[in-house]
Every structure is written in C-alpha cells, then in structure tokens.
N, C-alpha and C positions, 0 to 999 in steps of 0.2 A: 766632102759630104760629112754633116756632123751626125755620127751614131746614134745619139742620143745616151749616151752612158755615161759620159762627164759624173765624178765622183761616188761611180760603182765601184766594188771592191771585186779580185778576183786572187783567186788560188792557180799559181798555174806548175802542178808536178813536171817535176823533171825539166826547171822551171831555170838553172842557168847554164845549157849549151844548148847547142842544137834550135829544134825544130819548138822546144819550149820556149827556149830564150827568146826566140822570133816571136813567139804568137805571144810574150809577157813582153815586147818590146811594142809590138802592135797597140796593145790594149793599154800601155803609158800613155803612147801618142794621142789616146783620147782621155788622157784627165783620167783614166780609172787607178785605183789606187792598187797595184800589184805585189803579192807575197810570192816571190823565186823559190820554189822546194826544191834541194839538192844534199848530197849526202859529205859535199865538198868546200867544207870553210870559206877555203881558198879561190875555188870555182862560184861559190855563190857571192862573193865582195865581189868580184871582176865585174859578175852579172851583173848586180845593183848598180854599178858604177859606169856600166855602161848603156843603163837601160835612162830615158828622157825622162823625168818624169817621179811620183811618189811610188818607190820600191823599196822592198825588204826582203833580205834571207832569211829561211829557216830551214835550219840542217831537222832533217829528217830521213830515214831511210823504210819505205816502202812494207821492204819484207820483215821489218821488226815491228811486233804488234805493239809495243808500249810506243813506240814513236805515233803509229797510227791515234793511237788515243788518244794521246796530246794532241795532236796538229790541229784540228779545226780550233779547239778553244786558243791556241796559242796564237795564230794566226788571226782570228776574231781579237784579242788583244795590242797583238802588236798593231793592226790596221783600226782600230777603236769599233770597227762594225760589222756585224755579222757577211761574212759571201753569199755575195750574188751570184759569182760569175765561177764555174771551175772549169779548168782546164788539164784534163788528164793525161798523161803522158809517162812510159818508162820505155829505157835501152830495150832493144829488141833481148829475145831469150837468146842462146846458141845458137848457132847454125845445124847444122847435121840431118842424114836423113830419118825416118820414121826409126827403123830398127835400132838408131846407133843411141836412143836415150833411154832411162833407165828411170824407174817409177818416178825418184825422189827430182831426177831432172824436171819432168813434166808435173810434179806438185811444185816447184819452185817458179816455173814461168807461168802455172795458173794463178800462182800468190801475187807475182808482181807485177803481172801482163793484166791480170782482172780482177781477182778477189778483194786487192788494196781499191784498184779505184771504185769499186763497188760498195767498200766499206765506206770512202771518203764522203759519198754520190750518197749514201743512205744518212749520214747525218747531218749533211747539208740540208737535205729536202727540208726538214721543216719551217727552216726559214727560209726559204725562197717562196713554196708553196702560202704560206703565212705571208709574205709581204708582196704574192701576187706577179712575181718578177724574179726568176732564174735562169741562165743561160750553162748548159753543162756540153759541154765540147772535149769528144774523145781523139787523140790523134792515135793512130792507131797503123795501118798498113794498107797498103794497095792489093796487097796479100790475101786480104779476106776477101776481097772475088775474086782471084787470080788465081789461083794456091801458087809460091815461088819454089823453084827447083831447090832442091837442100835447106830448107826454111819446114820442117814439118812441125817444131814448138811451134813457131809464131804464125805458121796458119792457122793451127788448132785453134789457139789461146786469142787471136785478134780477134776468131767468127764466134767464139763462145760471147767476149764483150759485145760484141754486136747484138748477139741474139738478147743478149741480158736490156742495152740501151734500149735497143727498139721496144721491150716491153715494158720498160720504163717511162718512155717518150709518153707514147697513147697514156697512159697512165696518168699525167700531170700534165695532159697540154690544155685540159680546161680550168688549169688552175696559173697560168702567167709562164709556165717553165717549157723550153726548150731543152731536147736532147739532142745529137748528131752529132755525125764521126766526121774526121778528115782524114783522107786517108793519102798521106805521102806517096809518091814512086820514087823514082834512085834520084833522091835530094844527096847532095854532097855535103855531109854532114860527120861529124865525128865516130857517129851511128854507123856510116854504110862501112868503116875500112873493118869492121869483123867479115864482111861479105867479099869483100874485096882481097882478102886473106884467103879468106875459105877458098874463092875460085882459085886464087893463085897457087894454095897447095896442091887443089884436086886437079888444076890445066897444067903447071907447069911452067904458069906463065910467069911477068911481070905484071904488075901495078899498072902500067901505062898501056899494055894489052888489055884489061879486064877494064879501065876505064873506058879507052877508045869502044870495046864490044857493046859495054851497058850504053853507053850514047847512040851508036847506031841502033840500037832495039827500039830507040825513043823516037813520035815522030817528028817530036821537038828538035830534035837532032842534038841535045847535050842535057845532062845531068842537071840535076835542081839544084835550086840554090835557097839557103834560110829563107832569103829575104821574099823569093818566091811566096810564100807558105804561111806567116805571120797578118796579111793585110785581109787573106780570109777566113784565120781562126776570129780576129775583130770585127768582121761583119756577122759570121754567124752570131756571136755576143751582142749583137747590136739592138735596139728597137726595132729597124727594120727589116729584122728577121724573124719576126714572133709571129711568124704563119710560116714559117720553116721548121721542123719538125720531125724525126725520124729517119732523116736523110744521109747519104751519105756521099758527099761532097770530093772527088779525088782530085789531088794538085798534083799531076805525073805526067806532063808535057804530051798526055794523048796515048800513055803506055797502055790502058786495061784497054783489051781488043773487044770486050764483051759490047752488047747495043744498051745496055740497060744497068 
C-alpha cells in the first residue's frame, strides 16, 4: 500500500535505537526524508546507516534547553524543508515506586518524558497547520492505561502527555494535522533491560526468569519486537490516516486487559 507521504520529511526523537529507530526505518521505506535525534555520535551513524532510504543525525539532547532551540531550525536545514511528520520519543524515566523519588527526580522525567516534546510539538505547528498537512505521533507507554507495578515516574509523566496531545489533537484536526500516541507493551528493546534489572533486583531472580514471566502475562505469548512497532508508527503518518485523530493506538501483543 503506498501511504501517500513519498518526499515528506519527518523528525523522529530518540530517533537511533529502539522503538524510534523502527518507526524512522518505517517512514524511509516510504521515500520520506528522516532526521535520527540522539544524544550518541556514534549510535546515531549506525542508525543512518542502517536505515533504507534519505537519513540524517542530529546529536541533540532533550533535557538541554539550548539544544531544544536549535533542533527544529537545524533539522529544517539539514532536510532543506520544514516537518511535517514528528515522532516523539524518549528512554523511559527510573523505575521505582511512588515514595522512592525525590522532587528534582519527578521534574527531570516531566522535562524529558513531556515538556521537550511539547516544546518541539509547539514549534512545529505552524508549519504544518500553514501547509495544511502534519502528522505528530507520540510513542509513549502501555502504561498510561494500565498504571505498571514499580513504574510510578512514567505513569505519571506518559498520562500527563496524553492529556496534553489529546487537547492538542481536537485543537488542529480541522486544520490537516493529526495527533496520537502508540503506546508499546514489553517490546524487547534496549529500553525494557532497566525493567528487567529492576525485577531481577527486587525477585531475586535471573534475566531468563523475568523474561520467561513478562511473556507469559502476554496473550501473544512472547515479548515484542522493534520491527513489530515501526510499520504503525508509518501508517498513522500516512494519508490514510487523516480521520485518525486523538487516539491511542497499543502494539502489546493483547497485554492492556482494559475493554476500551
């Protein structure tokens, strides 16, 4: 199926491992023209180089505001055209439960869990809204319906983005732009082994105990994978998703038990 996005450009943070790399590999495979945002020289050449297609890095780091300020014009530059397409993405915050974090913990995963992409998302708008045509795509958490056991940063911090997108969505959908989350379950990703730690300190287990457990909770019966994850961060970006809106989309092999 052709998307319709051939020679759109798109920003995708947190943009060369993981569950970013998948969804900036996706949106190559359609001719769109991809900027890898990462904090890692060395991680973001790998990414370019192994992504099909018109890519670029740009070292950026999130919780540093002068990097914020640069990024969309420098990205606008290196791609010769303003974004269309963003794709929001960062590392989960700590693990831990409610009581074990500390003011300054919980201001640092609202800065880089929401606040950045919130900042990036406000200065993009007016050239999307202006040329009629923006797709903004949060990857986010399974988490924000679920709440996860010892995860109490990133349930906060994922349902605060949400509340923030969804008023954004309604906001701009009569104007060309798409907003919507996706929201991962235990993708096997470089991301889950802080989780996989965590249990193993607090069970007592092994690594191969805490993976076998999280697969049986799934009714998919095993752990996700990138390549899972990437092929509907590209459809949401697509044309023929522009009466999608608001939503929130989960790739987690049938894990959130909720009906809705």
């Amino acid at each position: 199926m052709d998307l319709g996005i051939s020679g759109e450009r798109a920003l995708v943070l947190g943009g060369t491992q993981g569950l970013g790399l998948s969804c900036a590999r996706a949106l190559a495979n359609e001719d769109v023209a991809v900027a890898a945002v990462g904090r890692d020289p060395a991680a973001g050449a790998a990414a370019v180089e192994s992504i099909a297609g018109r890519a670029v890095y740009v070292r950026a780091d999130l919780s540093v505001a002068a990097d914020r300020a640069r990024l969309v014009d420098e990205v606008a530059a290196v791609l010769g055209e303003p974004v269309s397409i963003l794709v929001t993405n960062a590392g989960g915050p700590p693990t831990g439960e409610f009581a074990e974090h500390s003011t300054d913990a919980w201001l640092a995963a609202l800065q880089i869990n929401m606040l950045g992409h919130l900042e990036i998302a406000r200065t993009l708008l007016p050239g999307m809204t202006g040329r009629g045509f923006g797709r903004i795509v949060n990857i986010t958490s399974f988490a924000a319906k679920e709440p996860y056991p010892n995860m109490a940063l990133a349930n906060a911090v994922r349902a605060g983005l949400h509340g923030a997108m969804s008023t954004l969505a309604r906001e701009v959908a009569d104007k060309g732009v798409t907003v919507n989350n996706l929201l991962p379950g235990l993708i096997d990703t470089g991301a889950l082994q802080r989780v996989f730690r965590a249990h193993m300190e607090k069970d007592g287990v092994d690594e191969a105990a805490v993976r076998a457990r999280m697969a049986e909770s799934i009714p998919a019966g095993r752990l996700g994978l990138a390549e899972d994850f990437g092929p509907a961060c590209a459809f949401l970006c697509s044309r023929h998703a522009g009466y999608i809106t608001a939503q929130n989309l989960a790739v987690d092999g049938g894990l959130i038990r909720g009906l809705f």
